[in-house]
VOVEXKE-135503 format. One record per residue: residue in three letters; x, y, z of N, C-alpha, C in turn; residue number from 1. Coordinates in steps of 0.1 Angstrom, whole numbers. Each point is the difference from the previous one (the first is absolute). Layout:
BEGIN
@aa->ALA, npx->X, npy->Y, npz->Z, capx->X, capy->Y, capz->Z, cpx->X, cpy->Y, cpz->Z, i->NUM;
...
***
This chain:
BEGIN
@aa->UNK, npx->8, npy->-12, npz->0, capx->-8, capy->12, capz->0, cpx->9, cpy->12, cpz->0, i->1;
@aa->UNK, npx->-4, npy->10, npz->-6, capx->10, capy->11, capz->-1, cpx->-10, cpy->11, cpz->11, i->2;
@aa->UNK, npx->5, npy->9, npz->2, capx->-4, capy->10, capz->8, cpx->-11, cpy->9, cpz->-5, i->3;
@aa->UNK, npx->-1, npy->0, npz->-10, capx->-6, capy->10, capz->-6, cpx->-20, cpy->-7, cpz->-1, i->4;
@aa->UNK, npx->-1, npy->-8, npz->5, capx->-8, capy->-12, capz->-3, cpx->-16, cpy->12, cpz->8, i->5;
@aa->UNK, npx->-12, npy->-4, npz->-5, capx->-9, capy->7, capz->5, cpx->-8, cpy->-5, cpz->9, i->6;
@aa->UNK, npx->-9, npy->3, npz->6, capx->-12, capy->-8, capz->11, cpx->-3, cpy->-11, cpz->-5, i->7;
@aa->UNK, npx->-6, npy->10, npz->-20, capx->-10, capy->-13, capz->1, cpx->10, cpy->-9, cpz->-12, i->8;
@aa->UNK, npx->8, npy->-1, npz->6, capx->11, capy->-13, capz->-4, cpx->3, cpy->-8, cpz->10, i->9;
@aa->UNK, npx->-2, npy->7, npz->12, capx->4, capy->-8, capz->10, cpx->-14, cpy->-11, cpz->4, i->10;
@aa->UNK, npx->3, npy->-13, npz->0, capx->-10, capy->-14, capz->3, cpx->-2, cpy->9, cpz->15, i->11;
@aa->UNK, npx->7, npy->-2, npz->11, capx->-4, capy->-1, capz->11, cpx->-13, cpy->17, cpz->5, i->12;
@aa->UNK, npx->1, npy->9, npz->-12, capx->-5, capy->7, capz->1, cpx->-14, cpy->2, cpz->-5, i->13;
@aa->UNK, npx->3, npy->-11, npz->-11, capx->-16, capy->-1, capz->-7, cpx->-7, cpy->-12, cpz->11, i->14;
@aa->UNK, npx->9, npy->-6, npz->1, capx->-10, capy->-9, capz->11, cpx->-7, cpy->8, cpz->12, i->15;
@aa->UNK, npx->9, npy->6, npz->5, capx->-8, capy->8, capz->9, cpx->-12, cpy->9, cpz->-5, i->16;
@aa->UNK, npx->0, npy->7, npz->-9, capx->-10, capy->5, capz->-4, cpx->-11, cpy->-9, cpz->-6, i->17;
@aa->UNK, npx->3, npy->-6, npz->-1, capx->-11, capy->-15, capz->-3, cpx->-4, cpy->-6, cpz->10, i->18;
@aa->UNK, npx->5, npy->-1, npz->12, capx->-5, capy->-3, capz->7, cpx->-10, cpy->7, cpz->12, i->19;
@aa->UNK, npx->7, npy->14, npz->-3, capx->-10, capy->13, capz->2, cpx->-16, cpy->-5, cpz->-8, i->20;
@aa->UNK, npx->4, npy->5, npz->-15, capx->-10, capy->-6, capz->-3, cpx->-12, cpy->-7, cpz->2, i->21;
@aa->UNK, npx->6, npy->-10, npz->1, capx->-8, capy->-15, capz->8, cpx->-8, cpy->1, cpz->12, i->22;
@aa->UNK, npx->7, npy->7, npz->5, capx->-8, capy->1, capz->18, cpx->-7, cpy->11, cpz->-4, i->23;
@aa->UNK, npx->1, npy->11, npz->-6, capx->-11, capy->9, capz->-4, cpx->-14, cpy->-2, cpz->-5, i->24;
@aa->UNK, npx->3, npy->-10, npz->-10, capx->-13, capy->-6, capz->-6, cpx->-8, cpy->-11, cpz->9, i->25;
@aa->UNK, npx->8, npy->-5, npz->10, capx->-2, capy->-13, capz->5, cpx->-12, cpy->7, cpz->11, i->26;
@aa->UNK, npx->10, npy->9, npz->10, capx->-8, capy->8, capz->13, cpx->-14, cpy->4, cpz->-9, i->27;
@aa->UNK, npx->8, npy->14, npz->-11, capx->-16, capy->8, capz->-2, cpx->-14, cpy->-8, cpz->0, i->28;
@aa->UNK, npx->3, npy->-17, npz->-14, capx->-11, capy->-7, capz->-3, cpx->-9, cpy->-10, cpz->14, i->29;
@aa->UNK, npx->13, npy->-2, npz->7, capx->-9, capy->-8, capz->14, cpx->-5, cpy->7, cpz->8, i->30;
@aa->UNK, npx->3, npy->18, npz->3, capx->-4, capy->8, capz->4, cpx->-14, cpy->4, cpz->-2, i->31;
@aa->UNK, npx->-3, npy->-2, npz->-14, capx->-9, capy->12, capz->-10, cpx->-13, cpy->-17, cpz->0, i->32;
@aa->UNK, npx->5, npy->-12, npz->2, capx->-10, capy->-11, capz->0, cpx->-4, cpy->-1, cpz->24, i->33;
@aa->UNK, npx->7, npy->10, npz->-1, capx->-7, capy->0, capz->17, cpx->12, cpy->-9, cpz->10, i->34;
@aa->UNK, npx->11, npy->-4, npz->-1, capx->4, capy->-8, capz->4, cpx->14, cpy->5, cpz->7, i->35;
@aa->UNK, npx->7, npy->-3, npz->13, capx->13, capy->5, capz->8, cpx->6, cpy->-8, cpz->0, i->36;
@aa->UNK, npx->11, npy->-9, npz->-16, capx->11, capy->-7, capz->2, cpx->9, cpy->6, cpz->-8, i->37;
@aa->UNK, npx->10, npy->-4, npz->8, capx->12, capy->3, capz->-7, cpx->7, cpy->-11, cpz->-11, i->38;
@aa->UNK, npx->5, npy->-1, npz->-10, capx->8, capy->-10, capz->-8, cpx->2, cpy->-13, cpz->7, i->39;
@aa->UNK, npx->12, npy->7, npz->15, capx->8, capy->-9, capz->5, cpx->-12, cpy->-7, cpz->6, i->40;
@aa->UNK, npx->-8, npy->5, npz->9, capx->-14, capy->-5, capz->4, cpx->-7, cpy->-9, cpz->-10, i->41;
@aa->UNK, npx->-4, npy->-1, npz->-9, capx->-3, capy->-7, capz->-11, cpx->9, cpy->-13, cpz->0, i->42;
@aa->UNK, npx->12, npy->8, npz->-7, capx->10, capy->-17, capz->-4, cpx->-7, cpy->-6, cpz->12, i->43;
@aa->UNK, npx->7, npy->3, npz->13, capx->-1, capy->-10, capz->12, cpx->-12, cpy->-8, cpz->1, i->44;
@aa->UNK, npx->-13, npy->7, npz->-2, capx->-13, capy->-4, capz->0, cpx->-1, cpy->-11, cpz->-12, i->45;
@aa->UNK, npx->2, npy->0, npz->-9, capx->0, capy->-4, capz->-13, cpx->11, cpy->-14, cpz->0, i->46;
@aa->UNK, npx->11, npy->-2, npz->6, capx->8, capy->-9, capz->4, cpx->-6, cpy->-9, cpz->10, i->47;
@aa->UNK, npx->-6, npy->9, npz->8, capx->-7, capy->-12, capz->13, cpx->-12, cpy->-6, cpz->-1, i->48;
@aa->UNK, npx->-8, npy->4, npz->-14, capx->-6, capy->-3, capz->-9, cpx->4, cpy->-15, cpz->-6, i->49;
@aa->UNK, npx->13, npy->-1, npz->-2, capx->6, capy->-8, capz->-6, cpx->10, cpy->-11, cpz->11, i->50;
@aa->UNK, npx->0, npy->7, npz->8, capx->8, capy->-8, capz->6, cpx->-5, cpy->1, cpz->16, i->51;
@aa->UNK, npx->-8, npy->-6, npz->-1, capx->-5, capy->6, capz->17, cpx->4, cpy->-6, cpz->13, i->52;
@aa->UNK, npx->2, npy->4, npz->11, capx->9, capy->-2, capz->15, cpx->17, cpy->4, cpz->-8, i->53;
@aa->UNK, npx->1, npy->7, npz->-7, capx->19, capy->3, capz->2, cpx->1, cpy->7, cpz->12, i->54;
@aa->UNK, npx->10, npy->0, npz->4, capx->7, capy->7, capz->11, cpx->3, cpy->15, cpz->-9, i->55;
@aa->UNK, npx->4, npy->12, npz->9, capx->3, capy->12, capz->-5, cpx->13, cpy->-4, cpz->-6, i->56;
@aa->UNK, npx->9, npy->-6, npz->2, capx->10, capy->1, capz->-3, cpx->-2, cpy->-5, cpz->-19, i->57;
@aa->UNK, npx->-3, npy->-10, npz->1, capx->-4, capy->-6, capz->-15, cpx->-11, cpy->10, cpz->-5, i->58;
@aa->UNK, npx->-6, npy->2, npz->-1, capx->-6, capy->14, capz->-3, cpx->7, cpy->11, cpz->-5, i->59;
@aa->UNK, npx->9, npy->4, npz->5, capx->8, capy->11, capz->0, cpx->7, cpy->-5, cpz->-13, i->60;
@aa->UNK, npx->9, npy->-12, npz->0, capx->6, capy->-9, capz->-2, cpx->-3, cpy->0, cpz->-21, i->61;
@aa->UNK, npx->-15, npy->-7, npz->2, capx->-8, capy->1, capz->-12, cpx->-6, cpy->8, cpz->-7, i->62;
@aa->UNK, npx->-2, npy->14, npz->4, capx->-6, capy->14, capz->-3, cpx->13, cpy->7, cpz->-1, i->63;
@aa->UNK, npx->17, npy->-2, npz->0, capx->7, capy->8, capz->0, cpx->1, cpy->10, cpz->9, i->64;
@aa->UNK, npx->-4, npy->2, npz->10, capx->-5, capy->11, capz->15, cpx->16, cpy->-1, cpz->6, i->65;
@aa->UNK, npx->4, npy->13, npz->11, capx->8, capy->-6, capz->8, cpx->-8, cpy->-5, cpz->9, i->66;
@aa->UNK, npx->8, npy->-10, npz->8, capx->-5, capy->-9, capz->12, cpx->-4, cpy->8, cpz->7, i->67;
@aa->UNK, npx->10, npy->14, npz->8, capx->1, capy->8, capz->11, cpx->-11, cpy->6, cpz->-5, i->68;
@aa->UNK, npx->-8, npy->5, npz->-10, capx->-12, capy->4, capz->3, cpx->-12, cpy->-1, cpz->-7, i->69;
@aa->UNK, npx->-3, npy->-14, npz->-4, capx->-7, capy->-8, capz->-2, cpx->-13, cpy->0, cpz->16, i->70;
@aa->UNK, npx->9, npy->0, npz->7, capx->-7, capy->1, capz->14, cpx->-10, cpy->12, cpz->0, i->71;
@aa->UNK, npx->0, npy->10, npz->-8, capx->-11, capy->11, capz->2, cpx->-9, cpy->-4, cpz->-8, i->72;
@aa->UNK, npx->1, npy->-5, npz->-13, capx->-7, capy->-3, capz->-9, cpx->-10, cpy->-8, cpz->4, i->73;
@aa->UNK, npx->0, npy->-13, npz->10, capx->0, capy->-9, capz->3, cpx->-12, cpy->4, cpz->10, i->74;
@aa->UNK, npx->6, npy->12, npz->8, capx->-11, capy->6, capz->13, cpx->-8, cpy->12, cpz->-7, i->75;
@aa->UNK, npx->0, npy->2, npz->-13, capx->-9, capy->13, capz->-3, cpx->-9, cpy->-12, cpz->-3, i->76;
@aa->UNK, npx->3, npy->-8, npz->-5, capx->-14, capy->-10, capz->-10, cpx->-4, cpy->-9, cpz->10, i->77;
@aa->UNK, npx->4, npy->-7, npz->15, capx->-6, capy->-1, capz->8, cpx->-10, cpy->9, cpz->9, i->78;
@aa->UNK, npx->4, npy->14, npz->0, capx->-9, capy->6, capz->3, cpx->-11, cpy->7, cpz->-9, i->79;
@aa->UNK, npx->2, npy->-1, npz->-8, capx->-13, capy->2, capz->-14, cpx->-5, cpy->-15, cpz->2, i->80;
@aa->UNK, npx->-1, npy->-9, npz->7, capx->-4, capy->-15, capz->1, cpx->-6, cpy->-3, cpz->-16, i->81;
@aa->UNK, npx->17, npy->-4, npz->-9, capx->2, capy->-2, capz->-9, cpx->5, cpy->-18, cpz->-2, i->82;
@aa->UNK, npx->14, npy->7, npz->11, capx->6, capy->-16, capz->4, cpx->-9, cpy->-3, cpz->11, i->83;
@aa->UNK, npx->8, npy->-12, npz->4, capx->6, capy->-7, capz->18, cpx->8, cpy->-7, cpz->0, i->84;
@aa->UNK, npx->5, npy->5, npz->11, capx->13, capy->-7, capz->6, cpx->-4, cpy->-8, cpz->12, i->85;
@aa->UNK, npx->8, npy->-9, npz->-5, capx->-1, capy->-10, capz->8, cpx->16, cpy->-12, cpz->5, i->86;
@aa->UNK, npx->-3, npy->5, npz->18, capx->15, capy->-12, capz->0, cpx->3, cpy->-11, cpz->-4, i->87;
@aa->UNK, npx->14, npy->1, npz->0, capx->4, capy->-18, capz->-9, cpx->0, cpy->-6, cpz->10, i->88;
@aa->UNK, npx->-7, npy->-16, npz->-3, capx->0, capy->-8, capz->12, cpx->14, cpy->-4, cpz->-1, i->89;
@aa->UNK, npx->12, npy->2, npz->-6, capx->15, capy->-7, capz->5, cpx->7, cpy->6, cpz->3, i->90;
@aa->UNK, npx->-4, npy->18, npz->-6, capx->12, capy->9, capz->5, cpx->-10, cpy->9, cpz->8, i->91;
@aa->UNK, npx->2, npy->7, npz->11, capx->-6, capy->10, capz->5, cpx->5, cpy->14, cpz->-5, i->92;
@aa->UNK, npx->6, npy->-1, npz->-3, capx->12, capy->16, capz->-8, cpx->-16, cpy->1, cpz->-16, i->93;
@aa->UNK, npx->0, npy->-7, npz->-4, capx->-8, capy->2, capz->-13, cpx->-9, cpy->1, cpz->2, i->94;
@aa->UNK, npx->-7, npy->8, npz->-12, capx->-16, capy->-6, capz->-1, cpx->-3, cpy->-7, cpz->-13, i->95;
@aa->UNK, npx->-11, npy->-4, npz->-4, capx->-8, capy->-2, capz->-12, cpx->-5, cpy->10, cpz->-4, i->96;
@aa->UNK, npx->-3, npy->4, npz->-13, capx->-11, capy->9, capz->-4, cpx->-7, cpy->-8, cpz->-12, i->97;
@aa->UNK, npx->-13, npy->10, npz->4, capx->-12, capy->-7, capz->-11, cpx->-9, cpy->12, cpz->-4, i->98;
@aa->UNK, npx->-6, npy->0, npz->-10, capx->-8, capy->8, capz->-5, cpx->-12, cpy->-4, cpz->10, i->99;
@aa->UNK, npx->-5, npy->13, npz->3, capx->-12, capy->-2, capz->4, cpx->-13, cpy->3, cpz->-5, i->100;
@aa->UNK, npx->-13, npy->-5, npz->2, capx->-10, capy->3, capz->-9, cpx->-2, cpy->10, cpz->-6, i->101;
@aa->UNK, npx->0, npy->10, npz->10, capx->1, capy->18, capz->-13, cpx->12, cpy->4, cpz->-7, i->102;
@aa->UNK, npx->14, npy->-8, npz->8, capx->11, capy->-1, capz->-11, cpx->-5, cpy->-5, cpz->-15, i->103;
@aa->UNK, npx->-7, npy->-14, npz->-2, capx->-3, capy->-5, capz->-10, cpx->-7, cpy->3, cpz->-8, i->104;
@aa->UNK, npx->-11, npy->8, npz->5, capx->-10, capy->9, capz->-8, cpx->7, cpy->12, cpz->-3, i->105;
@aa->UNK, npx->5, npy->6, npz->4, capx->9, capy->11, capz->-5, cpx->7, cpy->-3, cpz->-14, i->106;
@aa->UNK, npx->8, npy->-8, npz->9, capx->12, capy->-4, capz->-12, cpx->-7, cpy->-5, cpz->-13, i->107;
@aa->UNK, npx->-15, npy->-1, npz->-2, capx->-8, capy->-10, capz->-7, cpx->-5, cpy->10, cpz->-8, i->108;
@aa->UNK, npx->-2, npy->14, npz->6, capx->-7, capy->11, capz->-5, cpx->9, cpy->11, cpz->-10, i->109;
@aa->UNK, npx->15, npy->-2, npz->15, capx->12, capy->9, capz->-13, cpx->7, cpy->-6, cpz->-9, i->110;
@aa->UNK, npx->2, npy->-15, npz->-3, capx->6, capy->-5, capz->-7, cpx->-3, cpy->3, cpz->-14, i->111;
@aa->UNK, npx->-14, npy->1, npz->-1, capx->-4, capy->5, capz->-17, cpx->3, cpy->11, cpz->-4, i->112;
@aa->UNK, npx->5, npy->9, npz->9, capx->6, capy->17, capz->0, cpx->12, cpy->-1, cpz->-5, i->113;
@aa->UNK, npx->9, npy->-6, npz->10, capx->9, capy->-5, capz->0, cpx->7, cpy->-3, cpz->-15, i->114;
@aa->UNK, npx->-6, npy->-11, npz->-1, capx->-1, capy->-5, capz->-14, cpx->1, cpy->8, cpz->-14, i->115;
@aa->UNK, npx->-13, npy->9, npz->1, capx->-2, capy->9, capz->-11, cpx->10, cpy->12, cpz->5, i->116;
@aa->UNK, npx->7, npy->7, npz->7, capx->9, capy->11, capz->3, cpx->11, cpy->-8, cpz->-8, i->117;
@aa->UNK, npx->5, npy->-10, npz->-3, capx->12, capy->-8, capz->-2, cpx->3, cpy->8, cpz->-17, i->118;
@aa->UNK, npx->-10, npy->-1, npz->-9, capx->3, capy->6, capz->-9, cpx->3, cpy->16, cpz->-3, i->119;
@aa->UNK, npx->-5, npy->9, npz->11, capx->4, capy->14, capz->6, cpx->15, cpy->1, cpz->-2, i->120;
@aa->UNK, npx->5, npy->-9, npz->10, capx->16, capy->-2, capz->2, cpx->3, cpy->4, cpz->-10, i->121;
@aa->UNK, npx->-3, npy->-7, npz->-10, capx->8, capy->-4, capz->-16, cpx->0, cpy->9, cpz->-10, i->122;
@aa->UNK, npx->-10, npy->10, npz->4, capx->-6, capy->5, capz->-10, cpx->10, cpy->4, cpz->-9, i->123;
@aa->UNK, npx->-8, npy->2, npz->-13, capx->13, capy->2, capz->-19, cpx->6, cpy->-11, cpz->5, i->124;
@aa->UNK, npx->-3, npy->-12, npz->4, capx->10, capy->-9, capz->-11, cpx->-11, cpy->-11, cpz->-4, i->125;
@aa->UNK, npx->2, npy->-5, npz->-11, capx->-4, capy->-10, capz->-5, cpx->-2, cpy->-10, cpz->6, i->126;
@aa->UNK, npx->-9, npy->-10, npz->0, capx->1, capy->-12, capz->6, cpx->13, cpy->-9, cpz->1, i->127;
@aa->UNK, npx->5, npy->-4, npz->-13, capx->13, capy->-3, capz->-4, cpx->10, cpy->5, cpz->14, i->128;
@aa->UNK, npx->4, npy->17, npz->-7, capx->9, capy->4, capz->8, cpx->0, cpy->2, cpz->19, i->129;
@aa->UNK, npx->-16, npy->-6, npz->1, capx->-2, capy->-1, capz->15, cpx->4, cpy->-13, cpz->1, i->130;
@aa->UNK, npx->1, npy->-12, npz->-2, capx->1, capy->-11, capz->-3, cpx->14, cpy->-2, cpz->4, i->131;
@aa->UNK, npx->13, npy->6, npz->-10, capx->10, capy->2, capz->-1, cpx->7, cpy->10, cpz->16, i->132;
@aa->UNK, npx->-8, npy->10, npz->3, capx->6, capy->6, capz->9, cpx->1, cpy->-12, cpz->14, i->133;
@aa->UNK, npx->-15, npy->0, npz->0, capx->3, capy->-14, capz->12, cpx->4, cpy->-10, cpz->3, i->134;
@aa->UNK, npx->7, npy->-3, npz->-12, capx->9, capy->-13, capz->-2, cpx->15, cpy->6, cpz->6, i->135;
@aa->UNK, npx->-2, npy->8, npz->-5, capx->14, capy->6, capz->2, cpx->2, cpy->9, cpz->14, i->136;
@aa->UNK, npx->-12, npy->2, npz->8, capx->-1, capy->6, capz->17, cpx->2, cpy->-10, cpz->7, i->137;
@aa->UNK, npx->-10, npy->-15, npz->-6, capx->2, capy->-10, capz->3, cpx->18, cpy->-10, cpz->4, i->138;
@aa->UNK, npx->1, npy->5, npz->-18, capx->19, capy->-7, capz->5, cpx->5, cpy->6, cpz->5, i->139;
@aa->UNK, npx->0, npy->16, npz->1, capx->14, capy->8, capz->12, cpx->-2, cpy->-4, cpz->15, i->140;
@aa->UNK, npx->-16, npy->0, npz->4, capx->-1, capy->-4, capz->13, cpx->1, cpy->-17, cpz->5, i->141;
@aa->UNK, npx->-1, npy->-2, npz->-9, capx->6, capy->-18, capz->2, cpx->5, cpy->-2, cpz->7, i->142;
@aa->UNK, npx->12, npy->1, npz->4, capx->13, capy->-7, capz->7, cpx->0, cpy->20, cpz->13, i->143;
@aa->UNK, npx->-6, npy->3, npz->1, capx->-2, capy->9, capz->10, cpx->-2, cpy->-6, cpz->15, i->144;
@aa->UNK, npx->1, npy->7, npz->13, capx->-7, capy->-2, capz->12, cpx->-5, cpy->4, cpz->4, i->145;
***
């Protein structure tokens, strides 16, 4: 890279602004459908969906979160009685979590939003070239932690 190089040359800068992006459209549309989640709130919900009783740590773990504060996440959506937590019968240090019934209905109600905001992201590119981008968001984050 030579010095003279611009913002919008720089990857780590367009990502950021893309990812600006993203949470702009993401908040306004679940906002404007009545609804108080955040993204990270979502993945989490939407994973325990999928994988239900993980511990926070695997959670964190599978949604890409840090661990260290996974833990707020964790207690904003127990207190919206979203999740529950629940202790592990082998470790007392952990808990379980699980979606709980208005977690489910929620997550049931935004996922369609969800869904349709996905092509927002993209917008001006081709199906194709959306195709291609996430192949390729896909391979850089591959081998990530």
């Amino acid at each position: 890279m030579t010095d003279d190089i611009t913002l919008t040359e720089m990857p780590g800068h367009l990502i950021r602004r893309l990812n600006q992006q993203s949470a702009f459209i993401f908040q306004d549309r679940i906002k404007q459908a009545g609804h108080d989640v955040t993204s990270v709130q979502f993945a989490a919900m939407d994973t325990l969906r999928n994988f239900p009783g993980l511990d926070q740590a695997s959670l964190a773990k599978r949604i890409k979160y840090d661990r260290a504060t996974i833990g707020g996440v964790v207690k904003r959506l127990e207190q919206k009685n979203l999740i529950r937590r629940v202790p592990d019968e082998t470790d007392r240090r952990a808990f379980r979590l699980w979606l709980s019934s208005d977690g489910a209905a929620l997550l049931a109600a935004i996922r369609p939003i969800v869904g349709a905001l996905q092509a927002d992201i993209l917008q001006g590119l081709t199906e194709e070239e959306k195709a291609i981008f996430l192949k390729l968001m896909t391979r850089t984050l591959r081998d990530q932690h």
